[in-house]
C-alpha positions in Angstrom: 117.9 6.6 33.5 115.4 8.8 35.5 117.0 11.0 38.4 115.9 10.6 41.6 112.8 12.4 42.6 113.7 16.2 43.8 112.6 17.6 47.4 109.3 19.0 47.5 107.5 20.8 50.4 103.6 20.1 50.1 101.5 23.0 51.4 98.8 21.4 53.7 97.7 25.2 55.2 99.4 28.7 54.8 96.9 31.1 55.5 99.6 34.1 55.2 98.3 35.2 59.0 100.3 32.5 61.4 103.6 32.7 62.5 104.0 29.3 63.3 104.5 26.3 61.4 104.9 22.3 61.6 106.5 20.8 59.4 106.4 17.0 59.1 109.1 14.8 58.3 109.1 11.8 56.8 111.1 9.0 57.5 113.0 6.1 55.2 111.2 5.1 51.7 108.6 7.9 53.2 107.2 10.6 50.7 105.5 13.9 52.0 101.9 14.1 50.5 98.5 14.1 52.1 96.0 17.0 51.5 92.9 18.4 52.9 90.3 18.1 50.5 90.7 14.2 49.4 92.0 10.9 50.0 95.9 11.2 51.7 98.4 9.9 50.6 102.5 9.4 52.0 104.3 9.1 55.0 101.3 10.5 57.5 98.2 9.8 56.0 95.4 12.3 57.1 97.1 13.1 59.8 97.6 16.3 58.8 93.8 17.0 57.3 92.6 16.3 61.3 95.2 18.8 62.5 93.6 21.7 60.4 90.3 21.1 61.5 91.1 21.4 65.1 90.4 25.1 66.4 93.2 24.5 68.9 95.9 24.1 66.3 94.3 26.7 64.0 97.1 29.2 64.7 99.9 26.8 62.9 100.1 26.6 59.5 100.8 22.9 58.1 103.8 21.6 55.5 105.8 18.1 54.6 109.6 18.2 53.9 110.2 15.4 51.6 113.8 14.6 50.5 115.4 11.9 48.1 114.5 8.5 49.7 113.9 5.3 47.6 113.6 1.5 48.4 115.2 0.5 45.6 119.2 0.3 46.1 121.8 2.9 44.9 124.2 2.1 42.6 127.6 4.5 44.1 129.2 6.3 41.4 126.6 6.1 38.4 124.4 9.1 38.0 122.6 9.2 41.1 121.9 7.9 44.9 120.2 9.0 47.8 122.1 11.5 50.1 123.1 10.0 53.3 121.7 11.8 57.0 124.5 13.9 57.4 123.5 15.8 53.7 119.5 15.2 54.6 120.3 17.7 58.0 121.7 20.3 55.9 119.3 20.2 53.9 116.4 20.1 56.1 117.8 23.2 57.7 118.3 25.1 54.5 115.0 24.7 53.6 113.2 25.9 56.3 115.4 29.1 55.5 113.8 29.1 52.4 110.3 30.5 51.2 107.5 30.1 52.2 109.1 29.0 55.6 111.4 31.4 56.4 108.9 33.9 57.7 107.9 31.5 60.1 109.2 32.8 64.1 107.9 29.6 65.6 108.3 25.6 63.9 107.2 22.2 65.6 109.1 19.6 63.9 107.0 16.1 63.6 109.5 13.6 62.3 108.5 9.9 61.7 111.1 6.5 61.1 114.7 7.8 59.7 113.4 11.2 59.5 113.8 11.9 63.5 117.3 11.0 62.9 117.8 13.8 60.6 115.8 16.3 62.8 118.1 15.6 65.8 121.0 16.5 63.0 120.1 19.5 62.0 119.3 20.6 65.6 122.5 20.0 66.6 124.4 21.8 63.5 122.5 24.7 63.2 121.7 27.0 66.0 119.9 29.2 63.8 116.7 26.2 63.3 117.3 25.8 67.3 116.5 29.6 67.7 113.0 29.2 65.6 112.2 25.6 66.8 109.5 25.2 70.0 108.5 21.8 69.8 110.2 18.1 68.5 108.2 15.0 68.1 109.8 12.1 67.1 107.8 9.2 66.1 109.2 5.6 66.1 112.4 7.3 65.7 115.7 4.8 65.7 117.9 6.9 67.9 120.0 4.4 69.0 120.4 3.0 65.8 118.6 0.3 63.6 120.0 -3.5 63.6 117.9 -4.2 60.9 120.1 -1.8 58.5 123.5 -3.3 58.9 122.8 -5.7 56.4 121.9 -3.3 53.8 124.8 -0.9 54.7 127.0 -1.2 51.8 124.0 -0.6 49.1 122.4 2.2 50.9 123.9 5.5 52.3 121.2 6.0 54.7 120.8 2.8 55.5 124.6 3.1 56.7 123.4 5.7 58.7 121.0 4.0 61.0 123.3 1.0 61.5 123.8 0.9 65.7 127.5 1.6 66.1 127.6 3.4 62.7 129.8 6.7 62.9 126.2 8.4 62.6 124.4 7.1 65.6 127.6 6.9 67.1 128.0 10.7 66.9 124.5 11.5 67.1 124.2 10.4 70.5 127.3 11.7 71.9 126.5 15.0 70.8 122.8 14.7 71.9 123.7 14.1 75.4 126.4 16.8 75.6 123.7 19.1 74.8 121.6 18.1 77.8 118.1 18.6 76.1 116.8 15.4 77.3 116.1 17.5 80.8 113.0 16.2 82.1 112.9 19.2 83.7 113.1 20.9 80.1 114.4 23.9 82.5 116.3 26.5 80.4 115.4 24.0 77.0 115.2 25.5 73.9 112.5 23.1 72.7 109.8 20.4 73.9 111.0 17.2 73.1 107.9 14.0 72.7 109.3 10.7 71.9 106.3 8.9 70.5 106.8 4.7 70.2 104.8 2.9 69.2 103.5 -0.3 71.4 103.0 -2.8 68.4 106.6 -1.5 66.5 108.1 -4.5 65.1 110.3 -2.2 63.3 111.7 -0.1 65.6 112.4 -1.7 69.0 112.1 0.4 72.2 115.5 0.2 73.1 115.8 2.0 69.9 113.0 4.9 70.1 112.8 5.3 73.8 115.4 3.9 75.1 117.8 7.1 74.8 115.9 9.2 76.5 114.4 10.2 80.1 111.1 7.8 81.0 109.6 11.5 81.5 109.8 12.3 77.9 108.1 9.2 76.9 104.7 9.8 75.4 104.1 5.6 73.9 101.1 5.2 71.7 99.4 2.0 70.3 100.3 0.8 67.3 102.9 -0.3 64.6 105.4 1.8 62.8 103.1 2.7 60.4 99.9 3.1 62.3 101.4 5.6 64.9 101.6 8.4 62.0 98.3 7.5 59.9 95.5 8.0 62.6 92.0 6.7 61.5 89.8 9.0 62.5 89.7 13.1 64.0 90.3 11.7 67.4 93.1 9.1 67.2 96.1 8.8 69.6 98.9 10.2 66.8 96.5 13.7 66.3 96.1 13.7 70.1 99.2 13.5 70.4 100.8 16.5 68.4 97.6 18.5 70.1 98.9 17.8 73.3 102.4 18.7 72.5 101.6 22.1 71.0 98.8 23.0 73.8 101.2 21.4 76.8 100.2 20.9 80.2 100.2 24.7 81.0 98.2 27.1 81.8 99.2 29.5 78.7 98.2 26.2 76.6 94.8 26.0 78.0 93.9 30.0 77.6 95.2 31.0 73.9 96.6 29.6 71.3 99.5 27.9 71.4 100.6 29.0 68.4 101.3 32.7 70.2 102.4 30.6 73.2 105.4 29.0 70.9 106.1 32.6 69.0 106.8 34.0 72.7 108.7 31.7 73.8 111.0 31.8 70.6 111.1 36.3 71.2 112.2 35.2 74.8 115.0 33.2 73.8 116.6 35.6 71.4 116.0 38.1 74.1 118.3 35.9 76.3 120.3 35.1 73.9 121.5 38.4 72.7 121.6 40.3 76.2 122.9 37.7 78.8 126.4 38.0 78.1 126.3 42.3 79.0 123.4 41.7 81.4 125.7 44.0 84.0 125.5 46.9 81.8 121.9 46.8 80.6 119.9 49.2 81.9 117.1 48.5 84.6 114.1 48.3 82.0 116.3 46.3 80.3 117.0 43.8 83.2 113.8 43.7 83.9 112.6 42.3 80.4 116.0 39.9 80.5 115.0 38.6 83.9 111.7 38.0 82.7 113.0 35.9 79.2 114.7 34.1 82.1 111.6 33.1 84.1 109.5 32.2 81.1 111.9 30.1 79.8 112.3 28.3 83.5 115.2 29.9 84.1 114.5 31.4 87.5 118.1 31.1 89.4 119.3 33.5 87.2 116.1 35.7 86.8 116.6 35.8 90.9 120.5 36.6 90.5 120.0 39.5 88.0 117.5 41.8 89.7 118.3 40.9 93.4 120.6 44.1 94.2 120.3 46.8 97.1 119.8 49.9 94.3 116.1 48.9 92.5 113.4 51.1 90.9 109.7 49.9 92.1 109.4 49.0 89.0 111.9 46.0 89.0 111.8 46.0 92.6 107.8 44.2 92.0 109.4 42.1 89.1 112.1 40.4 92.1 109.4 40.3 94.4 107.1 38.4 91.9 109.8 35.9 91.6 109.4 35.3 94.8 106.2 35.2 95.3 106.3 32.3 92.9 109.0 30.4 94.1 107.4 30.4 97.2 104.3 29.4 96.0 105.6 26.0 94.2 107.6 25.4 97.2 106.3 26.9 100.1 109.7 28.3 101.7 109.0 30.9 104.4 112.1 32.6 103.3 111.0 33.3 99.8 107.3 34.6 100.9 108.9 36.7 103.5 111.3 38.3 101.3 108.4 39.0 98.1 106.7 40.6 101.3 108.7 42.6 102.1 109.7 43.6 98.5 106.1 44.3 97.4 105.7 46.2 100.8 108.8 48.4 100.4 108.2 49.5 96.8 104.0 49.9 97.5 104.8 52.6 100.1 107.5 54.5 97.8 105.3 54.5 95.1 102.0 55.5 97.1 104.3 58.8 98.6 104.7 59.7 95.1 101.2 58.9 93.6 102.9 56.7 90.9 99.3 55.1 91.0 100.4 52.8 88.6 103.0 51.3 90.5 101.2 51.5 93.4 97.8 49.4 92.7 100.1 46.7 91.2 102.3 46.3 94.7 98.8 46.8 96.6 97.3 44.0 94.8 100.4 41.8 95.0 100.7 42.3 98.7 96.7 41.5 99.2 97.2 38.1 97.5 100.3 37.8 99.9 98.0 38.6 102.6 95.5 36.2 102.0 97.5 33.0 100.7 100.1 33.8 102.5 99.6 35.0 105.8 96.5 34.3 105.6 94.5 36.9 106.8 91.7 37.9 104.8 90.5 41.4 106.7 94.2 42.4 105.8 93.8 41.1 101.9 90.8 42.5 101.7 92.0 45.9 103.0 94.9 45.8 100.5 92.6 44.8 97.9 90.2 48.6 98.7 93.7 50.3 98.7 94.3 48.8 95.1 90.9 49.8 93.8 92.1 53.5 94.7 94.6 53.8 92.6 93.1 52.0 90.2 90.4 54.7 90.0 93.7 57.2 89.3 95.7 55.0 87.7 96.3 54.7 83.4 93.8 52.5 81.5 94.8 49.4 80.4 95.0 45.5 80.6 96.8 45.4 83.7 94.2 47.7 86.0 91.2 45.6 84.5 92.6 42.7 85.7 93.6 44.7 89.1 90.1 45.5 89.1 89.1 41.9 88.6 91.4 40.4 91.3 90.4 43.1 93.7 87.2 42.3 93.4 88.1 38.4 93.7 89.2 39.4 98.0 85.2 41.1 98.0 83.3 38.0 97.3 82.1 40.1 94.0 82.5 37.3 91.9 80.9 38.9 88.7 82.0 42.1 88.7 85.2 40.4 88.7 84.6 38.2 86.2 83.3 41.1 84.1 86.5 43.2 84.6 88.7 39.7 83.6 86.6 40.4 80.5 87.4 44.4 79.8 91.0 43.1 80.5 91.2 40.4 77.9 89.1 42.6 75.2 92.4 44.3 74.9 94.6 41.4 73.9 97.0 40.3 76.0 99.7 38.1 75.5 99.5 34.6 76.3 102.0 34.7 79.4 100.1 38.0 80.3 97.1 36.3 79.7 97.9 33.5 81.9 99.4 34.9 84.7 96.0 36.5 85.4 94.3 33.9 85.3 96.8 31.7 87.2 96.4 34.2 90.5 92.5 34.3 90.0 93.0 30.5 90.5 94.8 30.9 93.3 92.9 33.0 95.0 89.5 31.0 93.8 91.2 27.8 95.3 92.0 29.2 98.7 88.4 30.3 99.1 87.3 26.9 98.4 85.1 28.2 95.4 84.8 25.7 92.6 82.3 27.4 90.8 84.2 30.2 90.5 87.0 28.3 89.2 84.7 27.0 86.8 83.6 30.7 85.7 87.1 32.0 85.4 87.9 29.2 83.0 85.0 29.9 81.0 85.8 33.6 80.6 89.7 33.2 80.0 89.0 30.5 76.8 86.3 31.9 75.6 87.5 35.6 76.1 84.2 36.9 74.9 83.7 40.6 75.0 81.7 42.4 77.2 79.8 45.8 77.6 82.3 48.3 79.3 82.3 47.6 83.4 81.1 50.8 85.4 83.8 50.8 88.0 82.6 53.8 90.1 81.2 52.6 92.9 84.4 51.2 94.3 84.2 48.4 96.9 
């Protein structure tokens, strides 16, 4: 008798350079396959050939799980049978511990069919693949369970598995829900969770796929349970799809790679995860990077909570008041921009006394875009703005006084000499949360002076990232 077919993990791109990966996951009777240089084959099709040629994913690397799954019926007790979901989601998270995997800081998991199923397993059991993972897509998944399988129960472990008010499901979705991950919110979420129907799936019923989860995590595509993995061509709804998942609707997605976007957000969470519970005896540099892992992740309550105390350095003191700053801007509360006010205001002048020019040009440029969406008064944001260019002139080079330079010169009407500076600024590589904080408040800024084509310049620059000659900035303002 042949055994059943081991595992295998087919390699669709490791360049040896990313530190990201998806990995796709295949669902009942699936296999893994497909390549990049010929016809595909298995569960996805091409689907993973039109992923590699997209620049916009080019910072993931690209593998298939496959695991023991055959149509033809297991005979219990005589040499062999499929393992049933319980055993496939210890697997699956063993071997992503494995090589070449394990180096890997950042994973999108794309699961099709049954294969969801065991993705939302493993996620539960193993905190460790929760840690690493940044993204879950689960196509035509049967999360609430598969009427179709009760029938076959007795001949199939995994059938037995999907059956509706099997122990599986049954367990599956009571310790889903306790988890609270389907936030539509996603605030404080480890991951970003798409649930991908399919319109035309016969096999999979809606109540089924979507059914279980938020209408605000819904992303339905057209198509049958087949067709929603195997796109047709470069630019078909499944590759769109998983594009749009990895980029999001973010400003980090639309300015670097989201491949860097996921690896940050993963370094956030194991900041947060390993200080929170001293966060009172961590010292103020310390707080300041928590409280930040806090606001990238959504978390901002509790960014707020742990730097909001009477005995801050400037330092932290501009971190609050940037808190603010944004909590006013989403909501507009007149508390929240008078209190980044008068944060920004109280730790510019202490660091101006002691020509900490460092400190001071970023309060000074903070308080100028206060001054102008704010309280709007331009004369006063554009004084603010001269008094950041100062220190700027004394201040240490770097990332953050280019793009000081650049904002400054946003509040003079010098549109390309502020452009230009953006461009010194992102020469030196910043982060893609650094990255897109600077060019969030240039938006800002460009949308309260009513300046589309600027807005359209700034976008230009901050995807394209192109470097420039060095910017003379000598002749001030």
């Amino acid at each position: 008798m042949t055994p059943a077919a081991l595992p295998e993990l087919v390699t669709h791109r490791s360049s040896g350079r990313h530190q990201a990966a998806i990995i796709f996951v295949h669902g009942f009777g699936g296999a893994p396959g497909g390549n990049t240089d010929g016809e595909a084959q298995g569960t996805f099709g091409r689907l993973a050939d039109y992923l590699a040629q997209r620049p916009d994913i080019s910072g993931w690397d690209l593998f298939s799980l496959g695991y023991p799954t055959r149509l033809s019926l297991d005979i219990r007790g005589i040499w062999s049978g499929d393992p049933d979901l319980g055993r496939l989601a210890a697997y699956l998270s063993n071997r992503l511990t494995l090589q070449p995997i394990d180096g890997y800081q950042a994973i999108a998991l794309v699961a099709h069919s049954m294969g969801g199923l065991v993705v939302q397993r493993a996620l539960l059991d193993d905190p460790r693949l929760v840690s690493r993972t940044q993204h879950v897509l689960l196509f035509g998944t049967p999360s609430g369970g598969l009427r179709k399988a009760a029938p076959f129960a007795w001949l199939k472990p995994q059938m037995l598995g999907m059956t509706p008010r099997g122990d599986f499901i049954t367990a599956l979705r009571r310790d889903w829900d306790d988890t609270g991950w389907n936030a539509t919110v996603q605030e404080g979420n480890p991951f970003s969770l798409w649930i991908v129907p399919g319109l035309q799936d016969e096999f999979v019923p809606w109540s089924s796929s979507s059914e279980c989860f938020p209408s605000a995590l819904r992303h339905p595509i057209l198509g049958n349970h087949l067709q929603i993995v195997r796109p047709a061509h470069p630019e078909s709804e499944p590759v769109m799809t998983v594009v749009a998942a990895l980029n999001g609707e973010s400003v980090q997605g639309r300015i670097r790679n989201s491949a860097r976007v996921a690896v940050e957000a993963g370094d956030f969470q194991r900041v947060i995860e390993r200080w929170l519970p001293h966060a009172a005896e961590l010292s103020e540099p310390d707080r300041i990077d928590l409280a930040l892992a806090l606001d990238s992740t959504n978390r901002r309550t509790e960014a707020l909570k742990l730097l909001d105390n009477e005995n801050l350095g400037t330092d932290a003191q501009g971190t609050l008041a940037g808190r603010y700053k944004r909590e006013w801007w989403i909501d507009r509360r007149q508390q929240d921009g008078d209190r980044a006010w008068e944060l920004y205001a109280d730790a510019y002048t202490r660091a101006a006394n002691r020509l900490d020019h460092d400190q001071a040009y970023y309060h000074a440029i903070n308080l100028a875009f206060l001054a102008l969406t704010f309280r709007r008064q331009p004369s006063q944001s554009r004084e603010l703005a001269t008094d950041a260019l100062d220190h700027c002139e004394n201040a240490t080079p770097g990332m953050w006084r280019w793009a000081t330079i650049g904002e400054a010169y946003l509040h003079h009407d010098r549109s390309a000499d502020s452009i230009a500076a953006y461009a010194e600024a992102l020469r030196l590589n910043p982060g893609p949360r650094e990255a897109a904080s600077m060019f969030q408040q240039a938006c800002w800024i460009a949308e309260q002076q009513r300046d589309v084509l600027l807005l359209n310049r700034l976008t230009e620059v901050f995807q394209a990232t192109v470097p420039t000659e060095p910017l003379d900035t000598s002749t001030g303002t």
